[in-house]
C-alpha positions in Angstrom: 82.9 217.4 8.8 80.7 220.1 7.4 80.7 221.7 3.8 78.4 223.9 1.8 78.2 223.6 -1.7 78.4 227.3 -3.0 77.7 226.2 -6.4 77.2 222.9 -8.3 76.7 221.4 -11.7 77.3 218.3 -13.6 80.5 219.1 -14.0 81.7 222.0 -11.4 81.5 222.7 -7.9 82.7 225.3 -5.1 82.8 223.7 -1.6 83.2 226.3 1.6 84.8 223.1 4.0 83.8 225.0 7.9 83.8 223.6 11.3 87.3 222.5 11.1 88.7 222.8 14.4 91.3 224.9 15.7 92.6 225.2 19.0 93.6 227.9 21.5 94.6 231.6 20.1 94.5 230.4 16.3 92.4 232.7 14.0 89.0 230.8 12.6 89.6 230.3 9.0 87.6 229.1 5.6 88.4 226.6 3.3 87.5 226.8 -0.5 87.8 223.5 -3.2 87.1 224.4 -6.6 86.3 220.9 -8.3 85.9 220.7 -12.4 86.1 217.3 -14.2 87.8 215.2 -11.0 90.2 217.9 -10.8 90.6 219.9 -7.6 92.3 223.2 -6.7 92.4 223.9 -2.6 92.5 227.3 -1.6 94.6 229.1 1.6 94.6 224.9 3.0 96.1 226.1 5.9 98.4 225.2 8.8 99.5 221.9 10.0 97.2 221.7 13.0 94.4 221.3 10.4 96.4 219.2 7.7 94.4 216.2 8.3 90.7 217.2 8.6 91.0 219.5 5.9 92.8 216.5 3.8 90.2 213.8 4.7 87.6 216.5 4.1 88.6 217.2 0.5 88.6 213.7 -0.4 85.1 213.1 0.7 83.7 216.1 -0.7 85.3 216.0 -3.9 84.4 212.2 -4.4 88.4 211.7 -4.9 89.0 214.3 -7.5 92.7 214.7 -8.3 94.2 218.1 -6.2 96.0 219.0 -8.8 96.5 222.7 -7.6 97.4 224.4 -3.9 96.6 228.1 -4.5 97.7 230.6 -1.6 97.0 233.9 -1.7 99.6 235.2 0.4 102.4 234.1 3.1 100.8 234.4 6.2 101.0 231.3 8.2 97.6 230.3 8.6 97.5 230.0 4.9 101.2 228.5 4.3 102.2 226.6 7.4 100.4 223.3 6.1 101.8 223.2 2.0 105.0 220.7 2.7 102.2 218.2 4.1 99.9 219.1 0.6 102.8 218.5 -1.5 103.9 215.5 0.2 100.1 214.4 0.4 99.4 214.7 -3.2 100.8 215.5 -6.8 99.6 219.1 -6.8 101.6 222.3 -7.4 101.7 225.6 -5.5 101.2 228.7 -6.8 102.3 231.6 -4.6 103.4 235.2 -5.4 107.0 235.5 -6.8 107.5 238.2 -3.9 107.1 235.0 -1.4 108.6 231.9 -3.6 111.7 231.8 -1.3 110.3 232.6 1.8 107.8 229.6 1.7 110.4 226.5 2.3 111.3 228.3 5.1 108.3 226.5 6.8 109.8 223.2 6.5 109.1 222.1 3.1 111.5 219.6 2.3 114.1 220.0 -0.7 112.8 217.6 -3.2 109.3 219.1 -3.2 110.6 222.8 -3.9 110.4 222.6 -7.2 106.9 222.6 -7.0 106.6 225.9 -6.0 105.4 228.1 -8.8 105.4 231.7 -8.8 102.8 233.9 -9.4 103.8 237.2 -11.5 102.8 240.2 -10.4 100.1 240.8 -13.1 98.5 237.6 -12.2 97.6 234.4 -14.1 95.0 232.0 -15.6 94.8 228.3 -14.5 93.6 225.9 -16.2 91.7 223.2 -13.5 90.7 220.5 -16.5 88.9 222.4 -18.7 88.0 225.6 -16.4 90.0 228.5 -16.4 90.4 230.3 -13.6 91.8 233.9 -13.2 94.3 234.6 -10.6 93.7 238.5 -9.9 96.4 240.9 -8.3 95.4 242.4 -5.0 98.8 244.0 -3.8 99.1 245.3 -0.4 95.4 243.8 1.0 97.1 243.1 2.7 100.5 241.7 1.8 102.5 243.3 -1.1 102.2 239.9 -3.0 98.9 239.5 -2.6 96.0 237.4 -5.2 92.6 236.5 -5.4 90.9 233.9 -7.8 87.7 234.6 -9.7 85.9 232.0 -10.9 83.7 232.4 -14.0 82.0 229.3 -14.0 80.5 229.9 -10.4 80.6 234.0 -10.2 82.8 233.7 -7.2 85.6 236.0 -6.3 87.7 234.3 -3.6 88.8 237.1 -1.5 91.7 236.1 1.1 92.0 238.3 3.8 89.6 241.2 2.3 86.2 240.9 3.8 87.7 239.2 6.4 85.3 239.2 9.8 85.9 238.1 13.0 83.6 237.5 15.3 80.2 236.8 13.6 78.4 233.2 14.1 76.7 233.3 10.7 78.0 231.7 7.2 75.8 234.5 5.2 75.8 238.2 5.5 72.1 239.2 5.9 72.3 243.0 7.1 75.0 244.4 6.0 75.1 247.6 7.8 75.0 244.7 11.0 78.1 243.0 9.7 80.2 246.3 9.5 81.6 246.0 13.2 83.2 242.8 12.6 84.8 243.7 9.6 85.8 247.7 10.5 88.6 246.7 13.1 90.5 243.8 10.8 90.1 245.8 7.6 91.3 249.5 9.2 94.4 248.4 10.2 95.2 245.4 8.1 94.6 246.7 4.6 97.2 249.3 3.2 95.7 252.5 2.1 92.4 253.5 0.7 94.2 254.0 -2.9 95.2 249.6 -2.8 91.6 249.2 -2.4 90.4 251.5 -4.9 92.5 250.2 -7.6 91.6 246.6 -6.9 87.7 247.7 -6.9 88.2 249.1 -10.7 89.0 245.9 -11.5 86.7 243.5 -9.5 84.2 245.8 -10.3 84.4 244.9 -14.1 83.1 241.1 -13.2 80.1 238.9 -13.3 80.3 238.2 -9.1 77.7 236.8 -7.5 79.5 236.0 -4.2 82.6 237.2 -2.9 84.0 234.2 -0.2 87.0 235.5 2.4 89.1 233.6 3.6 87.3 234.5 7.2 84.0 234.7 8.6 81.0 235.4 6.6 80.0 235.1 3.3 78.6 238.1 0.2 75.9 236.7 -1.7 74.4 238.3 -4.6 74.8 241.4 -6.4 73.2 243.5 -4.3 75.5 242.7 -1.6 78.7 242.3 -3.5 77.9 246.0 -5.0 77.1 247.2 -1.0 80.6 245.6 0.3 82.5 247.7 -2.4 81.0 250.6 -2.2 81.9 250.1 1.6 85.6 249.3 0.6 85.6 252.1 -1.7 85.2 254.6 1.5 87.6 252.9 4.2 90.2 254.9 5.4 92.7 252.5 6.8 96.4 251.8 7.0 98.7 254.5 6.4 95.4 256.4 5.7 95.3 256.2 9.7 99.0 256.7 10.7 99.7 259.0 13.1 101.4 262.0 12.6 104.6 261.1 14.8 105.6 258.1 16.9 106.4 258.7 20.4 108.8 256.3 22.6 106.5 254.0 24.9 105.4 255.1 28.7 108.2 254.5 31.2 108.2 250.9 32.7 107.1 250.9 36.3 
């Protein structure tokens, strides 16, 4: 197990949980714990393959604070796969866009834990982790139509999901960011919606204390000065239906 505390106090911490193993084709991924007065919340925790490193991890880390909160920011399965083992595993509740709510127990989450699904509106939320609130922030369409962040206060960090995603890159930090463009172009130009999603989610974010912006994959964005560089970047993407074509054609003949 390896974790980096991304911020700490006497009473708070942010824990990046990295070199958990997975196998094969399956997409590298970060885990985030938010911990505040022995209370935990686990963010994107995953599919099943990693279930149990990312379980024991937690508890180690977290010096057995209570999860008491499973937050995924959309319904892709390397995110979802793993929540009827987190519910099962622990007391917690997850929170998951409304748009999603009923699609979730289709991966095998069994009856009597359903009810500890909670929806997210489409507005967004605060949570209350045992004394620190944190803001669940909307973020439709990058790249799911239910899609949400969480910014927390306490630590400056704006946890991401799929935007600033990189593949690729064998750092945890982004030092040059003109250097870390080519692993992010590819995965944002064709997984993000339109120009005009990310533009009204930068108005927001923009409006923030952030000192580090944490994705879901690859590398981190820490300090202002590289927060403000990766929006401005967002801010002129052309990508998804930006970069449609102007017809579909029918596929080459088989040979």
């Amino acid at each position: 197990m390896s974790e980096i505390f991304l911020f700490r106090n006497e009473s708070h911490s942010n824990i990046l949980l990295h070199d958990v193993s997975t196998d094969g084709l399956a997409v590298q991924t970060n885990h985030h714990l938010i911990v505040h007065n022995k209370g935990s919340m686990i963010l994107d925790p995953g599919g099943q393959t990693v279930f149990n490193r990312v379980l024991a991890d937690t508890t180690l880390v977290s010096a057995g604070a209570e999860v008491k909160y499973v937050f995924l920011s959309h319904q892709d399965p390397d995110i979802v796969s793993g929540t009827n083992d987190w519910l099962a595993a622990t007391s917690a509740d997850a929170y998951i866009s409304q748009l999603w709510l009923r699609f979730v127990p289709h991966t095998d989450i069994v009856e009597d834990l359903q009810h500890r699904l909670r929806a997210i509106p489409d507005e967004g939320m605060w949570i209350d982790l045992n004394g620190s609130d944190l803001a669940i922030l909307p973020a439709h369409f990058l790249h799911s139509p239910g899609n949400f962040h969480v910014y927390d206060p306490t630590a400056k960090i704006l946890y991401s999901g799929d935007l600033g995603a990189s593949l690729g890159c064998d750092y945890r930090r982004v030092e040059d960011f003109d250097d870390h463009i080519p692993f992010m172009r590819g995965f944002h130009e064709r997984y993000m919606a339109s120009s005009a999603a990310i533009r009204t989610w930068s108005r927001l974010i923009r409006t923030l204390d952030i000192e580090m912006i944490a994705p879901q994959h690859g590398a981190l964005f820490e300090g202002k000065a590289m927060v403000t560089a990766f929006l401005d970047w967002l801010d002129s993407l052309s990508c998804g239906v930006d970069r449609l074509p102007e017809e579909y054609r029918l596929p080459p003949p088989r040979l």
